[in-house]
KOLPAVO-832460 format. One record per residue (C-alpha): x, y, z; residue in one letter. Coordinates in steps of 0.1 Angstrom, whole numbers, padded with zeros to 4 digits, always signed. Layout:
BEGIN
XYZa;...
***
This chain:
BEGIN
+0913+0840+1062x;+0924+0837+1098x;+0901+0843+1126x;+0931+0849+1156x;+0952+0873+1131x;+0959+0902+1153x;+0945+0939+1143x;+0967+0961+1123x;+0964+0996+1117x;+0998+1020+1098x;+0991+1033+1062x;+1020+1038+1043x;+1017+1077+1028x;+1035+1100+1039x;+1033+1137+1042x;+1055+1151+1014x;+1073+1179+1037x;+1077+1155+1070x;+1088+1122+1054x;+1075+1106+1090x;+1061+1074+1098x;+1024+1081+1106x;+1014+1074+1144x;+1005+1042+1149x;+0966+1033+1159x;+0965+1011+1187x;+0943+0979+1187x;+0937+0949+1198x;+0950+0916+1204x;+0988+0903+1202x;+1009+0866+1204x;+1035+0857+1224x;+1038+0889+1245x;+1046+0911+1218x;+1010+0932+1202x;+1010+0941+1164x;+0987+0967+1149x;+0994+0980+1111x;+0999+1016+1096x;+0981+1020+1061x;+1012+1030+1036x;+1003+1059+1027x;+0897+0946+0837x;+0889+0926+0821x;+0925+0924+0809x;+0952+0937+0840x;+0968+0959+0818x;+0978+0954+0776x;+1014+0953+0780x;+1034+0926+0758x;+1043+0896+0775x;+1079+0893+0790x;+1105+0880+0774x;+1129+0870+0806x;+1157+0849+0787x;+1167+0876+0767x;+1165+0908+0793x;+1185+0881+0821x;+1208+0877+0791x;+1213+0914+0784x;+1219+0915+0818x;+1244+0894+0825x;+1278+0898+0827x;+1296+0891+0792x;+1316+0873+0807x;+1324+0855+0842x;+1356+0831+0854x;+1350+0798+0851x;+1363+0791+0884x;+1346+0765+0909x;+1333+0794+0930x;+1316+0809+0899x;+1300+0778+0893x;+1290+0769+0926x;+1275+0809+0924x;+1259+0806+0891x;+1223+0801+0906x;+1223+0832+0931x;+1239+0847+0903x;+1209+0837+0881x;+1176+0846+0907x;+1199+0880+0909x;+1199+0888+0873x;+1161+0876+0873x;+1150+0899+0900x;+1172+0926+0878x;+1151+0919+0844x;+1120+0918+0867x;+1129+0953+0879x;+1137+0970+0847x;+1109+0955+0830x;+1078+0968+0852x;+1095+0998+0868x;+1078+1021+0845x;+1044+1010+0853x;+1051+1019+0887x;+1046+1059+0895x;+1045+1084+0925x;+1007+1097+0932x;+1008+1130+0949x;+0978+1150+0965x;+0976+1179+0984x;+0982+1161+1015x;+1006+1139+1007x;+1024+1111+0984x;+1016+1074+0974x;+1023+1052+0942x;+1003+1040+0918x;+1006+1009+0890x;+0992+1017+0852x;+0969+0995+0848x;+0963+1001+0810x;+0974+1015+0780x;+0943+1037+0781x;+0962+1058+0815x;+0939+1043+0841x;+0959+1039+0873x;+0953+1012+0902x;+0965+1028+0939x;+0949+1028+0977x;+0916+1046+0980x;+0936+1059+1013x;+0964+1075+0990x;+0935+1094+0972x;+0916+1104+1002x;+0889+1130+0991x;+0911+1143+0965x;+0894+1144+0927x;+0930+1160+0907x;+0967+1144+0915x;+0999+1147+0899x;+1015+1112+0887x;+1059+1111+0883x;+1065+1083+0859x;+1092+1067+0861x;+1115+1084+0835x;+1106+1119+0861x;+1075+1132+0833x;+1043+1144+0850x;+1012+1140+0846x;+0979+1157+0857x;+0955+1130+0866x;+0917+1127+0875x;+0899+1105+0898x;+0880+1072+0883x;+0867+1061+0911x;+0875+1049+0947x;+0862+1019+0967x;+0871+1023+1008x;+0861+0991+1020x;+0887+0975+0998x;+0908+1006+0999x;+0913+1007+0961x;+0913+1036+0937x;+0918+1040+0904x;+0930+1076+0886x;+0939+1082+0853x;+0963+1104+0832x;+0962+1111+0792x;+0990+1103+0783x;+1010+1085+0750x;+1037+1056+0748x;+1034+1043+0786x;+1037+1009+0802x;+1012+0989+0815x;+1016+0960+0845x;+1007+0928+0838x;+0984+0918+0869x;+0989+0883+0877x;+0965+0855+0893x;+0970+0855+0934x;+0951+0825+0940x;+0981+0807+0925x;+1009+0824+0947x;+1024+0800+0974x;+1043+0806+1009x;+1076+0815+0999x;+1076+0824+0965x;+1098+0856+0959x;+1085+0893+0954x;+1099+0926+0953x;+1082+0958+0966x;+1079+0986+0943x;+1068+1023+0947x;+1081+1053+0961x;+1089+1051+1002x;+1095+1081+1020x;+1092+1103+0984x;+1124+1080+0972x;+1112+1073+0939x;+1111+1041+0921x;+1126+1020+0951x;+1124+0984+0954x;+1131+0958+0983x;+1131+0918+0982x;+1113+0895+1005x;+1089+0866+1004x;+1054+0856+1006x;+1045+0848+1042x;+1012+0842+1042x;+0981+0842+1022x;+0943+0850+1030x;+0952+0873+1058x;+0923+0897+1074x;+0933+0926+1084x;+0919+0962+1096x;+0932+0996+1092x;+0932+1024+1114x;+0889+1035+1102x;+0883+0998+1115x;+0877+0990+1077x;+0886+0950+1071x;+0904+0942+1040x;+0899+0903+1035x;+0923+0880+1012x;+0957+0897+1023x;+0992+0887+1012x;+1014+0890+1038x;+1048+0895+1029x;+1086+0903+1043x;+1093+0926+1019x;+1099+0959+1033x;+1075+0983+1032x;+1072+1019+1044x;+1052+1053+1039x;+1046+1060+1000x;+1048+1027+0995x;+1007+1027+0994x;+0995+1019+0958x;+1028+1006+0944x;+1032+0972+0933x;+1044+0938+0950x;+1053+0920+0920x;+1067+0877+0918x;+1093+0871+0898x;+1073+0865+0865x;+1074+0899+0860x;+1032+0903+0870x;+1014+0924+0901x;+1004+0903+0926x;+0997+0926+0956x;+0990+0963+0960x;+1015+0975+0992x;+0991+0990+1017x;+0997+0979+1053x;+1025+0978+1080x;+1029+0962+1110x;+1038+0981+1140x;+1046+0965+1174x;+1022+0989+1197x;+1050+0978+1227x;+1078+0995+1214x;+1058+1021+1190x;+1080+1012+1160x;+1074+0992+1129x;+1078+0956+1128x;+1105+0946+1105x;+1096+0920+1081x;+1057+0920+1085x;+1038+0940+1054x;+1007+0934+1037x;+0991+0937+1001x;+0955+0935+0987x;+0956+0905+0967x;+0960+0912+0927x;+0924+0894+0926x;+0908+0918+0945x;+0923+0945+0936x;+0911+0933+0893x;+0879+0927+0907x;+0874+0964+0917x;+0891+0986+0895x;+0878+0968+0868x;+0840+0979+0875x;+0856+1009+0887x;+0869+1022+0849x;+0832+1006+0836x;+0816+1027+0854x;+0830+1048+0880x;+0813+1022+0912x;+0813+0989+0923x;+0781+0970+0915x;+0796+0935+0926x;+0815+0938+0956x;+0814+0900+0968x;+0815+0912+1000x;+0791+0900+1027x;+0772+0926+1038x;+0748+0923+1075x;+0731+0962+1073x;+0739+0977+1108x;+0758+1003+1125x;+0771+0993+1159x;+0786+1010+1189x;+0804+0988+1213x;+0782+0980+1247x;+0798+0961+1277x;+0778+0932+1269x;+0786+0931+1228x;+0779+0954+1199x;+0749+0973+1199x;+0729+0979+1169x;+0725+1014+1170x;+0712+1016+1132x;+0696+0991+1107x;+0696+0998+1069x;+0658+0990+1056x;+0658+0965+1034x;+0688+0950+1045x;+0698+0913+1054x;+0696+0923+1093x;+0659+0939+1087x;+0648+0912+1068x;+0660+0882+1097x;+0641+0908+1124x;+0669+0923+1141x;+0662+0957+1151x;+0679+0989+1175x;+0691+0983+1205x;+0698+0947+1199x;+0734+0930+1214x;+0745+0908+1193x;+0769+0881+1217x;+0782+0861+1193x;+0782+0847+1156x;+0782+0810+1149x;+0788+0801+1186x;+0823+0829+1187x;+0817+0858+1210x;+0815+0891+1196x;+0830+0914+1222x;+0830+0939+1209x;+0824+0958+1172x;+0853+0951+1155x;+0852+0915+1162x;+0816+0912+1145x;+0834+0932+1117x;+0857+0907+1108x;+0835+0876+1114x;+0810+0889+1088x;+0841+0901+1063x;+0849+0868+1063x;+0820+0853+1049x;+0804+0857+1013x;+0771+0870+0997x;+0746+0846+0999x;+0763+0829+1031x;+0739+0824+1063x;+0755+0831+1101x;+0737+0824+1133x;+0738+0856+1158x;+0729+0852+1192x;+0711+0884+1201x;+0699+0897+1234x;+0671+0918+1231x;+0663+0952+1249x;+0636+0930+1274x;+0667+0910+1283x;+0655+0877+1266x;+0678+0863+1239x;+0671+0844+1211x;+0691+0827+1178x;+0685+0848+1143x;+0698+0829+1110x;+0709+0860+1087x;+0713+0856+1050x;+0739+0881+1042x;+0743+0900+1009x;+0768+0918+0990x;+0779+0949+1006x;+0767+0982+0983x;+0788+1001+0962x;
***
């Protein structure tokens, strides 16, 4: 997590007729006189597929034979990382499919051999039947799992015979710089892929509803509308992001090449996984304080407290204003947002509170994990 990252707000899913970037949202903050927001882009095992055998597809798909001049030679490692990322390609292109609603297009990864189906819960929306385009152009009618928003992860699922699963790979061990390609289905072009790097790891970000997605991969792989539920994939052949947010530099309304981000593979397992068991999320290890807000000119008011709740049990109540957490002002909402979504269950944060009588006071909050 980073606590300065600036606010981002640009899904990547498209409307099907229009093919148009969605409007940006505007937010908050920016660095070095330029200010980003982001666009959304429109388990137990991650998925039975075989393992990958990458010596012999990079061998199929090199060339028979090459020149053996010095060039070549001095050539022959791009020439390998290109025939890698070619093998990497053909091998989990068709686990990657187009997701299409009534309002619009997104992509989707199979998950398992069974048909279930990771996307965004934003590609989904309050849809419950989809059509799924594999690869090879068959459709599917599909059915909603299950969706969790505050992670924006879905999962839908098709009946269908002979497919190819993902294998979901392990994001904690991913490291600044490592390759990835971006898989899915941008603008309605299907089964499209760009190249990039890792750029950053445990990124927080927020989408356009204000909703904080914590532990984001940050990557310069191009990503656009549609590209929402597709797959950002290392060069092992394994998921290790779900595409789901661009950058967009609010000064000149436009995207901001080179800056995308992905729910980590980790989190995205962690959900679908209880979402196929049983259609919710019973373990969300999200932190969780139990309040609505409305932003006040003094801080976030508490305009609502859930009984029961980690705020109701420290004594917080309507009407407070909370001014900071662990001695870092809370402007506003949002702010307060992100603080908490960057904690854990079972974590303990100090909020300064002023109090409708105007005294203030110190409240230590146990949080807990945020509902299903």
């Amino acid at each position: 997590m980073v606590s300065d990252t600036p606010r981002f707000g640009r899904r990547l899913a498209p409307k099907i007729a229009l093919l148009t970037l969605v409007a940006a949202m505007a937010a908050a903050c920016g660095s070095a006189g330029t200010s980003l927001t982001t666009s959304q882009t429109g388990t137990g095992a991650a998925g039975s597929a075989a393992p990958l055998d990458f010596a012999a597809l990079i061998a199929a798909a090199s060339p028979t034979s090459a020149p053996a001049t010095a060039a070549a030679a001095a050539g022959g490692s791009t020439l390998s990382l290109q025939d890698q990322m070619v093998a990497v390609i053909k091998a989990v292109n068709p686990a990657v499919v187009e997701v299409q609603t009534a309002a619009g297009l997104g992509s989707g990864v199979i998950y398992d051999q069974s048909g279930d189906i990771v996307t965004n819960a934003h590609v989904v929306g309050s849809s419950t039947t989809f059509t799924v385009t594999l690869s090879n152009g068959r459709a599917y009618p599909a059915t909603l799992v299950g969706s969790y928003a505050p992670d924006d992860i879905a999962v839908i699922k098709i009946n269908a015979q002979g497919i190819t699963a993902a294998t979901f790979g392990d994001s904690s061990k991913l490291a600044v710089g490592d390759f990835v390609l971006a898989m899915g289905n941008p603008l309605g072009l299907q089964s499209s892929v760009t190249e990039g790097i890792v750029s950053a790891l445990g990124r927080q970000v927020s989408e356009p509803n204000g909703n904080v997605l914590p532990d984001v991969v940050q990557t310069s792989a191009a990503v656009n509308p549609g590209n929402s539920g597709g797959a950002l994939v290392d060069l092992n052949g394994e998921v290790i992001g779900i595409p789901t947010l661009e950058a967009v530099d609010s000064q000149v309304g436009g995207s901001a090449p080179g800056i995308g981000f992905a729910i980590s593979s980790n989190r995205a397992k962690l959900i679908a996984d209880q979402l196929i068991a049983g259609g919710k999320v019973t373990n969300s290890d999200r932190a969780y304080l139990g309040v609505q807000l409305r932003d006040g000119t003094a801080g976030p008011v508490i305009v609502a407290v859930s009984a029961g709740g980690p705020a109701a049990k420290a004594g917080l109540v309507v009407g407070d204003i909370v001014l900071s957490i662990d001695d870092t002002l809370t402007p506003d909402g949002q702010t307060l947002v992100e603080a908490i979504a960057a904690h854990h269950p079972g974590d303990t944060v100090q909020l300064h509170v002023q109090h409708q009588d105007g005294t203030t006071s110190t409240v230590g909050v146990t949080l807990e994990a945020l509902p299903g």
